[in-house]
Structure formats: C-alpha cells, structure tokens
MDTraj code that builds the backbone (N, CA, C; nanometers):
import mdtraj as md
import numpy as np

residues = "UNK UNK UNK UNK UNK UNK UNK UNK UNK UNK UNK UNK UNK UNK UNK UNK UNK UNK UNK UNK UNK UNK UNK UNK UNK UNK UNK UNK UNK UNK UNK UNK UNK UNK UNK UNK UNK UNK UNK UNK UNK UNK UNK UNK UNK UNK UNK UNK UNK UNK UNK UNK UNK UNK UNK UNK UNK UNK UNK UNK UNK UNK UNK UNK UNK UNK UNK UNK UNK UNK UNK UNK UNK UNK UNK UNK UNK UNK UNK UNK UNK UNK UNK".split()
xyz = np.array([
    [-0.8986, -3.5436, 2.2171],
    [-0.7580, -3.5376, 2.1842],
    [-0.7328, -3.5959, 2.0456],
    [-0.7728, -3.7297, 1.9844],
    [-0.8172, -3.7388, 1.8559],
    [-0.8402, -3.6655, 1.7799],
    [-0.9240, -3.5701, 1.8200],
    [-0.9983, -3.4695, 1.6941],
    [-0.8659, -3.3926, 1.6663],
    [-0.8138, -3.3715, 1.7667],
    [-0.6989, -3.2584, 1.7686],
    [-0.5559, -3.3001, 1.6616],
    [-0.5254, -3.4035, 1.7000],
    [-0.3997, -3.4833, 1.6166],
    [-0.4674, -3.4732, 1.4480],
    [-0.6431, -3.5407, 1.4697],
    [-0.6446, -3.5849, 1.3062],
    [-0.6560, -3.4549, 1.2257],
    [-0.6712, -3.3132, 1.2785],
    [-0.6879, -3.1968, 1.2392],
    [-0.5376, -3.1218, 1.2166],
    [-0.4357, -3.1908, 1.3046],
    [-0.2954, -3.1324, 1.3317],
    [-0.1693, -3.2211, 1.2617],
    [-0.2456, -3.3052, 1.1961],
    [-0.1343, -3.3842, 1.1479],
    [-0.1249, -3.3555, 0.9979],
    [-0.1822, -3.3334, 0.9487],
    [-0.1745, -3.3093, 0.7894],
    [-0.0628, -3.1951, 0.7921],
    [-0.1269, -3.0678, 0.8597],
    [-0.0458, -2.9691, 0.8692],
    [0.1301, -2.9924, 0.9290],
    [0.1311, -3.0644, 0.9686],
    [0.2660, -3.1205, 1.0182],
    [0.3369, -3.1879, 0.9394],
    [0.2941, -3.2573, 0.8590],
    [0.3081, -3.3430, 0.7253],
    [0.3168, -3.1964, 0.6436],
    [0.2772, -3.1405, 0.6328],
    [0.3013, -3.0681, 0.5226],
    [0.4177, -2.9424, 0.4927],
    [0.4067, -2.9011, 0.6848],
    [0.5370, -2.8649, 0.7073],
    [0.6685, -2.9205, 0.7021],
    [0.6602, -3.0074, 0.7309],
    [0.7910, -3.1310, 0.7538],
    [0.8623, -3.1480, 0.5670],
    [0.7616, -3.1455, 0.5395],
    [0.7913, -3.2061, 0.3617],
    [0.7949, -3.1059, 0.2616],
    [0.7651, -2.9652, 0.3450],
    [0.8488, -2.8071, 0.2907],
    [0.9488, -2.7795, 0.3300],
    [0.9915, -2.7944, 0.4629],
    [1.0998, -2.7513, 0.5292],
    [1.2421, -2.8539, 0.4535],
    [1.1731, -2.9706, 0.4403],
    [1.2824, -3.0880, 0.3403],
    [1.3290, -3.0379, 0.1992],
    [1.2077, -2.9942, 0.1523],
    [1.2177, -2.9412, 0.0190],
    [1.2979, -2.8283, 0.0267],
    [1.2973, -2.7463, 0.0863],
    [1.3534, -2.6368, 0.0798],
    [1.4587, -2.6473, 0.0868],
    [1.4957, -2.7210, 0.1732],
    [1.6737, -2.7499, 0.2017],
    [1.7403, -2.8536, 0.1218],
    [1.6682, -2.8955, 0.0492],
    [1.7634, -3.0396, -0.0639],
    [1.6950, -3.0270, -0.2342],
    [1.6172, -2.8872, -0.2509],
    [1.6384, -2.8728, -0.3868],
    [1.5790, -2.7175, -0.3787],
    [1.6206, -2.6710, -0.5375],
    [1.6192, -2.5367, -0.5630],
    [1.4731, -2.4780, -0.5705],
    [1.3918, -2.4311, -0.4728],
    [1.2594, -2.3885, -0.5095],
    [1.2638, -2.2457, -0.5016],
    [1.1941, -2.2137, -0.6328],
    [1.1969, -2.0603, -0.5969],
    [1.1338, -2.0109, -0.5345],
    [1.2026, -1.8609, -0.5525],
    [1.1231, -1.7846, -0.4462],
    [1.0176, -1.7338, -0.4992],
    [0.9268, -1.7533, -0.4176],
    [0.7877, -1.6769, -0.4750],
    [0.7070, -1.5253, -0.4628],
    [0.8028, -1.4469, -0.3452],
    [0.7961, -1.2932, -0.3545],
    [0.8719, -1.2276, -0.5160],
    [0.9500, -1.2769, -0.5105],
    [1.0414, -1.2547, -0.6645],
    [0.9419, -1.2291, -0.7708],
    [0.8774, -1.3765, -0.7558],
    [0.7856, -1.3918, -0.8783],
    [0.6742, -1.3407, -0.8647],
    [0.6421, -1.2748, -0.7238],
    [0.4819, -1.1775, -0.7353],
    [0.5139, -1.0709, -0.7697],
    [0.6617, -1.0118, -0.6898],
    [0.7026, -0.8502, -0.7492],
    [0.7302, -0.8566, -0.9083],
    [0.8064, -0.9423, -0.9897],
    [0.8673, -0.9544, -1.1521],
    [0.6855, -0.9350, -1.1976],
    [0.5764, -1.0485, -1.1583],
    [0.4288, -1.0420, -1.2576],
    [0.3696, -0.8742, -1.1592],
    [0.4177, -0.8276, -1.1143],
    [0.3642, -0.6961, -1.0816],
    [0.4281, -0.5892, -1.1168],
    [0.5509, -0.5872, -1.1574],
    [0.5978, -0.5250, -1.2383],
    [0.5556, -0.4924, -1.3841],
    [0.5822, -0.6278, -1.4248],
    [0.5071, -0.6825, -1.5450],
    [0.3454, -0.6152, -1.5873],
    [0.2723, -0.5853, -1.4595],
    [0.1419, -0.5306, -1.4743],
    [0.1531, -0.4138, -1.4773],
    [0.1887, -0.3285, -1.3791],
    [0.2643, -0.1954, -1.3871],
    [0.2714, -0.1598, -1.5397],
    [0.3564, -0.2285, -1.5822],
    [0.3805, -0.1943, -1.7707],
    [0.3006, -0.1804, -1.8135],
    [0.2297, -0.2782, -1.8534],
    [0.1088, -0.2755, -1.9114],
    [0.0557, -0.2045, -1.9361],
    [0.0215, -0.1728, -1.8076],
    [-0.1346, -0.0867, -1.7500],
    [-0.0965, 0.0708, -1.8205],
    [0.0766, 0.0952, -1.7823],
    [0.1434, 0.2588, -1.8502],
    [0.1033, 0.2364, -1.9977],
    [0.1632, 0.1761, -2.0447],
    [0.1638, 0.1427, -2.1934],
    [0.0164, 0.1714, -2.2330],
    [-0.1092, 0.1005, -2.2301],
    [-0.2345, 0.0927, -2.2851],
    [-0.2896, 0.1703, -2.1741],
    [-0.2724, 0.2681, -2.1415],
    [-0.3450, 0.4011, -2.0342],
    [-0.4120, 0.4819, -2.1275],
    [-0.5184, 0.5179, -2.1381],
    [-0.6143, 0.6065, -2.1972],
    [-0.5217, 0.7166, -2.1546],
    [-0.4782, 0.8506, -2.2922],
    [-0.4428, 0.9609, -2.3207],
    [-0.5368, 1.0760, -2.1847],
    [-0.4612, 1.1675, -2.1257],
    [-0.5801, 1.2715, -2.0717],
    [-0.5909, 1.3535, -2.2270],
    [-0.7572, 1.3763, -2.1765],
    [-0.7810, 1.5083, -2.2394],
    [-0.7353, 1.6311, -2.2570],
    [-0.7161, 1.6881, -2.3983],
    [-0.5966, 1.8706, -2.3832],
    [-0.7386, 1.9177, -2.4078],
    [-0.7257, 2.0285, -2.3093],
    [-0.8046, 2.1973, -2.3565],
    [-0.7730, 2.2255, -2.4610],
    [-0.8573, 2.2891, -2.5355],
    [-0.8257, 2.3478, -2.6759],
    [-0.8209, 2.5148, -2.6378],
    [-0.7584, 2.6083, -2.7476],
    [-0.7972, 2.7668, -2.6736],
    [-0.9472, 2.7799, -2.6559],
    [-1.0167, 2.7435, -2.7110],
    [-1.1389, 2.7519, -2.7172],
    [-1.2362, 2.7152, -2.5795],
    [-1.1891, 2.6623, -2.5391],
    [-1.1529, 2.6040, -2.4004],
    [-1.2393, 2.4073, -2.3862],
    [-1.2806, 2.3877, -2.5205],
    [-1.3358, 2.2824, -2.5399],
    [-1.2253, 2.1920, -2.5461],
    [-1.2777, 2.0571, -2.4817],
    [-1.1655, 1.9930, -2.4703],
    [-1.1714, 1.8568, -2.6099],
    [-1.0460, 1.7841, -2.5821],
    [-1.0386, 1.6656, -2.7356],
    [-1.0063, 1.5565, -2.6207],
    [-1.0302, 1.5069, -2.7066],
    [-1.0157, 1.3325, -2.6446],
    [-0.8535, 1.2822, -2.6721],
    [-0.8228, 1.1283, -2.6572],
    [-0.7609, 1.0955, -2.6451],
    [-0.7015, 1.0910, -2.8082],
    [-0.7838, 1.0707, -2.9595],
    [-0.6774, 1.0666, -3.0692],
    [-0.7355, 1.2058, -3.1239],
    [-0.7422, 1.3170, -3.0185],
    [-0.7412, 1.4570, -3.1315],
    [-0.8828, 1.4521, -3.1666],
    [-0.9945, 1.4069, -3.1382],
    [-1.1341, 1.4917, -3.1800],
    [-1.2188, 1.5075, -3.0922],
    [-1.2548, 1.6267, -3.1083],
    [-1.3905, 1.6836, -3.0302],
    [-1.4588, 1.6202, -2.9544],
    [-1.5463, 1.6464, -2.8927],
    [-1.6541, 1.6178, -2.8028],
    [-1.7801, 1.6340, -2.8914],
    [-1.8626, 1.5201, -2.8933],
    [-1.9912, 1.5639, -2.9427],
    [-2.1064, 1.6666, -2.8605],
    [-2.1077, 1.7259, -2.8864],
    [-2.2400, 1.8282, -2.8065],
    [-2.3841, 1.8178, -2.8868],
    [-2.4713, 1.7814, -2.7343],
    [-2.5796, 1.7558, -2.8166],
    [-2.6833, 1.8701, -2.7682],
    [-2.7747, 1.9127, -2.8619],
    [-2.8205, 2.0844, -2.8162],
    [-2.9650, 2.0387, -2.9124],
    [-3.0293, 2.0256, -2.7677],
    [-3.1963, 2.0050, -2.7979],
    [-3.2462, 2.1534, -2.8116],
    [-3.3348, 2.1502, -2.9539],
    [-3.3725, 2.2876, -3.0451],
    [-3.5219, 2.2177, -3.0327],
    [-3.5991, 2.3130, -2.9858],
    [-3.7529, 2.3169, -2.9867],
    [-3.8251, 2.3807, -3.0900],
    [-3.9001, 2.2742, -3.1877],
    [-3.9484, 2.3085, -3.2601],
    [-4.0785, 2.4373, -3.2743],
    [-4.0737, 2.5341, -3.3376],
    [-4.1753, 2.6196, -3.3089],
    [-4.2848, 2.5934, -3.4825],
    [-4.4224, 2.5451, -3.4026],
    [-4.4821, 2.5557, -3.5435],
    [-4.5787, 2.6925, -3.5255],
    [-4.5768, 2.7372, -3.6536],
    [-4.6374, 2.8586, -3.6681],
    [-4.7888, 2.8704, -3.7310],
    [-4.8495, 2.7523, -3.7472],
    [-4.9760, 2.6917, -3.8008],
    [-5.0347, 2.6784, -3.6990],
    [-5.0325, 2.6531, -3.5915],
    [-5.0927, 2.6208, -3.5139],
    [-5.1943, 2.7808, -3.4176],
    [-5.2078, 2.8821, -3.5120],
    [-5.2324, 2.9933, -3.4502],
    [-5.3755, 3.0002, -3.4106],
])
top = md.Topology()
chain = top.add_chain()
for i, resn in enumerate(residues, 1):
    res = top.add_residue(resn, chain, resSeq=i)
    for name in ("N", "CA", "C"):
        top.add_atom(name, md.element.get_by_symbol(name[0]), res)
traj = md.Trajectory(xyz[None], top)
C-alpha cells in the first residue's frame, strides 16, 4: 500500500497545483498554440515547395527554374585498327 501512495502522490500534487493554476491565473491555451505553430508550418512548407515539372511540346520535361534535363547517352566506341 506504500508503494502505491509513494507512486500516486506526486501525480496528485501535480494535479492539485494545475487545477489551482488554472483557476487563479491566465495560462494559455496550448491547442491554440499547436494549431497557430502548425499553421505557421503549413506556410512555410507552401511557400519553399519545389515547382512541379512542365512538359515541353517536345514532350521533354524542365525542372523547377526552366532548364532541361540532362540526358546521358552512352556511345560505344568503335576502333577500326583493330582488324
């Protein structure tokens, strides 16, 4: 029964001395302040979002400031000495 109180009392103490607080001074609210810094991230994240890629007619596509795609096109050397 000991074990039980010295494990149950802090938590009781700690309730007791929120429930006080709450009612005899101004604490904010803290959903407020997770939705306002998640909002806040939301922005952000729109603002500095990597551009999609446009098709060109060509049907090759561009990146995010307008240039190409590098294409890389392995060419096999043919030696003709070697006959």
């Amino acid at each position: 029964m000991g074990c039980l109180l010295r494990r149950l009392f802090p938590f009781l103490v700690g309730t007791a001395v929120g429930v006080y607080a709450a009612q005899n001074y101004k604490v904010p609210n803290i959903r407020h302040l997770a939705d306002r810094g998640a909002d806040a991230a939301r922005r952000y994240e729109e603002a500095y979002r990597k551009k999609p890629a446009v098709m060109d007619d060509d049907g090759s596509s561009t990146g995010a400031r307008g240039r190409k795609k590098k294409v890389v096109q392995q060419v096999d050397n043919i030696d003709d000495d070697e006959e």
